[in-house]
N, C-alpha and C positions, 0 to 999 in steps of 0.2 A: 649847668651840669645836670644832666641828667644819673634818677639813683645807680642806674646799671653800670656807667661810667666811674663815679666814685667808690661802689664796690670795687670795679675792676681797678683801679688806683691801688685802695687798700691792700687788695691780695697782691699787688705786685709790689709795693710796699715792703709786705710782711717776707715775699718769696727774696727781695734782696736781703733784706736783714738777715732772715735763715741761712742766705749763702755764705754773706761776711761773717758768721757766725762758722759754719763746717769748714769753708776754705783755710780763715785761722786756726781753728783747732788740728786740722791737717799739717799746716803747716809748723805749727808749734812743738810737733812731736821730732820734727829735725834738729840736730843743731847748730847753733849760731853761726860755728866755722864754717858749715857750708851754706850759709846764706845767698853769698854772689857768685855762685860756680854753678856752671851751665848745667851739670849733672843734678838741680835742686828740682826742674819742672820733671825731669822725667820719673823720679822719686816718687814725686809729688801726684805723680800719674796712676802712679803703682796704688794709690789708698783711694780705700771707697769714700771715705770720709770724703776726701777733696773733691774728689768723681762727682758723689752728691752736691757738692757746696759748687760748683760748676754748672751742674744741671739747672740748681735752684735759680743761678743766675741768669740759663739763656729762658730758662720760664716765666722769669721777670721782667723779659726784655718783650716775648710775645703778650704775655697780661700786659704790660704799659702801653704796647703799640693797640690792642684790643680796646683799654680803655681810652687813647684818645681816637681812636676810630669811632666810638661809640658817643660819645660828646659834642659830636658836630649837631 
């Protein structure tokens, strides 16, 4: 493993963790009763918070595929 590669690990690491962190806090602000009703993702659309905690996710999917691109 080269260092470049296990940086880029770290930060996409850190980018999922940040997501599961905004996604929940997003989601947390709804409640319970509408948990299983289809009308929860489009809610769910409407807050920056989740927006964020979305974004952090697909940026954690490009840094993971960057760091095993980079470790061959």
């Amino acid at each position: 493993m080269t260092l470049l590669s296990g940086a880029l690990a770290l930060v996409a690491a850190a980018l999922f963790a940040l997501a599961i962190v905004l996604e929940q806090r997003g989601a947390m602000q709804e409640p319970d009763e509408e948990a299983l009703k289809p009308q929860l993702i489009v809610r769910l659309m409407q807050r920056p918070v989740w927006l964020l905690g979305v974004a952090a996710d697909a940026g954690g999917y490009f840094v993971q595929a960057a760091a095993l691109g980079s470790g061959v």
